[in-house]
N, C-alpha and C positions, 0 to 999 in steps of 0.2 A: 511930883511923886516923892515917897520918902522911904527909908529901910529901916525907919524908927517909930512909923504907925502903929494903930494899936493892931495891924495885923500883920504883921511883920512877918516876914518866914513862912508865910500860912499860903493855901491854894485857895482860889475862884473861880467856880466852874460856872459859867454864864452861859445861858440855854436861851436864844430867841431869836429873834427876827435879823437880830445885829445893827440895828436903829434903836430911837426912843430908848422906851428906858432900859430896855435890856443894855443900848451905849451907855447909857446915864450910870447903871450899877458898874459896870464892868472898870468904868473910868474913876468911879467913888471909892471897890477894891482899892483899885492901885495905888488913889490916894495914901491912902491908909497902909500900905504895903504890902499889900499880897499880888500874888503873881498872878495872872487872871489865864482862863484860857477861853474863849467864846465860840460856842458852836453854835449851827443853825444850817437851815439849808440854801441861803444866800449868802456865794462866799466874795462878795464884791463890798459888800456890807461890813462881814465880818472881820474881812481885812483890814476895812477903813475903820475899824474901831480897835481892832490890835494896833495899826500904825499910830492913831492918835494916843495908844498908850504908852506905845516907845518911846514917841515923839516928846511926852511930856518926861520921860528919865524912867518909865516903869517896867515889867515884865509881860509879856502880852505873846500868845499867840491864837491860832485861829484853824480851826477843824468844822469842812462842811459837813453836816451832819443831819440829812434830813429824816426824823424821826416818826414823820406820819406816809410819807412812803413809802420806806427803808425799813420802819419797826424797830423790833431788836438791833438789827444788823447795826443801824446809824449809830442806836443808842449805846450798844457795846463800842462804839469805833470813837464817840464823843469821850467817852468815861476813858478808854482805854491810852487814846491823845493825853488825855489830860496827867491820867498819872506817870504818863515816860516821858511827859515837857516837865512837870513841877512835881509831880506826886500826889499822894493821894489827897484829892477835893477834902479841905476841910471846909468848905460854905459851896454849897450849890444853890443857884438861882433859877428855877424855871422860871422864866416871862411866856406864859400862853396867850400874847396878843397878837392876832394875828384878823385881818381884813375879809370881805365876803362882799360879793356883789348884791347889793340893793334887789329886790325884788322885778324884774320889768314885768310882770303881770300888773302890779300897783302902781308901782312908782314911791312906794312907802315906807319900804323894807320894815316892815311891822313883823315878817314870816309870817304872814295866815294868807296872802294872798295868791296868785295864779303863778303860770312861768316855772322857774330852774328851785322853785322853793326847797322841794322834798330833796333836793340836789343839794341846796348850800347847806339846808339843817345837817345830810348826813355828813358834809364835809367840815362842818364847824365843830360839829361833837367828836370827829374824827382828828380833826386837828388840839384842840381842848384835852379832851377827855382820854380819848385810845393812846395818843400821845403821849401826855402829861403821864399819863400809868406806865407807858412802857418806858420813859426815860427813868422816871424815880425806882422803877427796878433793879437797873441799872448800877444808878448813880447809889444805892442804898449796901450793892453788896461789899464793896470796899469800905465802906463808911463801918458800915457793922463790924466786919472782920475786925477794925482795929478799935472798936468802941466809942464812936466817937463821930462827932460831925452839926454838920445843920443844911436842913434843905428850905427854903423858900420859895415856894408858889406865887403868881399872881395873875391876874386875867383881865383886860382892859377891852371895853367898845374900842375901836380905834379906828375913823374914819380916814379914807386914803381916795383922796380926787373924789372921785363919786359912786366911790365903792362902800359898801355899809351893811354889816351882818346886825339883823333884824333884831329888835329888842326882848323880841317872844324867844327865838333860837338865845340871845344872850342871857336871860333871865335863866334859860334851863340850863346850859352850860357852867354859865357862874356859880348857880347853887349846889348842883352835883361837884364842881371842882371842889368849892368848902367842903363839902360831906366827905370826898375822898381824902383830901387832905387831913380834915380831921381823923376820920378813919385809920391814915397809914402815920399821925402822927402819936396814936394810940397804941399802936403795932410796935414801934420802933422805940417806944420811949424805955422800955424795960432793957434796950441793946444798946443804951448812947447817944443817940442819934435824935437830934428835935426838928420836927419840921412843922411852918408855920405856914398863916398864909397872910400875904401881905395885900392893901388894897386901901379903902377909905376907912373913915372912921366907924361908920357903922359894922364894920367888921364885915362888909360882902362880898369883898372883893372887887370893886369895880375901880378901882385905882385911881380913884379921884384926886388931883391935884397935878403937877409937874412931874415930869419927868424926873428930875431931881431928886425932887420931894418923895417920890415914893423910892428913888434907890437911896436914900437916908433911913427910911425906914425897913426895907429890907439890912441894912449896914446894922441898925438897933437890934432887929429879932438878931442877925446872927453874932452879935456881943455877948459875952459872958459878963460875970462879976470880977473878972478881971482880965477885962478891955477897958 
């Protein structure tokens, strides 16, 4: 880690699961030298990803915060952590990748099929969508207030053992997240504030590539002209 990165001085407010690439960005911040803080509602997770950024010479802390349980509540306690650890978030990251049980009516997770279907779609849009809107609420009034900032969105399949939210539920997810993102990055742009969304190349959002590779590319969107 360095204190002479192009982001030196600056905060990291990391929102996900506290694995994959929500670890990936949070570890790429601190590269770079920003102080990170990582929330989520697994705090074993997100511990293990503050510790690896100590570990490596950086700033790191960690606030459970689960935002599609909790709502508001989490998302004021995420935002509010982060600016009495480091101050106010200049880069926020939502990571909405998050897991969903395979279909057993099918065995296909397609979502059209029998079983807990109507149950994982309301919980996948619930987690995605209700979520993602109620953190960037959030995360948006401080940023405003002082003019200033950048939010990054992204949203991944993300298969875990034999667990798989269905490519119909991910298709509608994914596109409504674009739509809102753009949306709230239309809203914001006149107050400071840019927010992107990060993902593959086709611009859908499905975060094709590494783990890595995509918290490089959220590290690019939240770069100015001089970074």
């Amino acid at each position: 880690m360095t204190a002479t990165g192009r982001f030196a001085g600056r905060v990291a407010l990391v929102c996900g699961p506290g694995d994959g690439v929500s670890r990936a960005t949070a570890l790429a911040f601190a590269r770079e030298g920003a102080a990170v803080l990582v929330a989520g509602p697994d705090g074993e997770r997100l511990a293990g990803t503050a510790l690896l950024v100590r570990d490596a010479g950086g700033q790191a802390a960690s606030v459970v915060a689960d935002v599609v349980r909790d709502g508001s509540d989490a998302a004021a306690r995420m935002v509010a952590a982060a600016v009495e650890r480091f101050g106010v978030p200049d880069f926020v990251f939502n990571d909405a990748s998050v897991t969903g049980p395979r279909d057993p009516g099918t065995g296909t997770g397609t979502g059209t099929g029998t079983g807990r279907v109507e149950v994982d779609w309301a919980a996948a849009f619930a987690a995605h969508l209700t979520g993602l809107f109620t953190a960037m609420r959030h995360e948006l009034a401080p940023m405003t207030a002082l003019g200033r900032g950048v939010i990054v969105n992204t949203v991944r399949a993300t298969a875990c053992t034999e667990r798989l939210i269905g490519p119909g539920a991910y298709a509608g997810y994914s596109a409504a997240l674009a739509t809102l993102t753009a949306t709230a990055a239309h809203e914001s742009a006149a107050l400071g504030v840019r927010i992107s969304l990060a993902g593959s190349r086709t611009g859908s959002g499905s975060g094709s590539g590494s783990d890595e590779e995509l918290a490089e590319q959220v590290l690019l969107l939240c770069a100015d002209e001089n970074d």
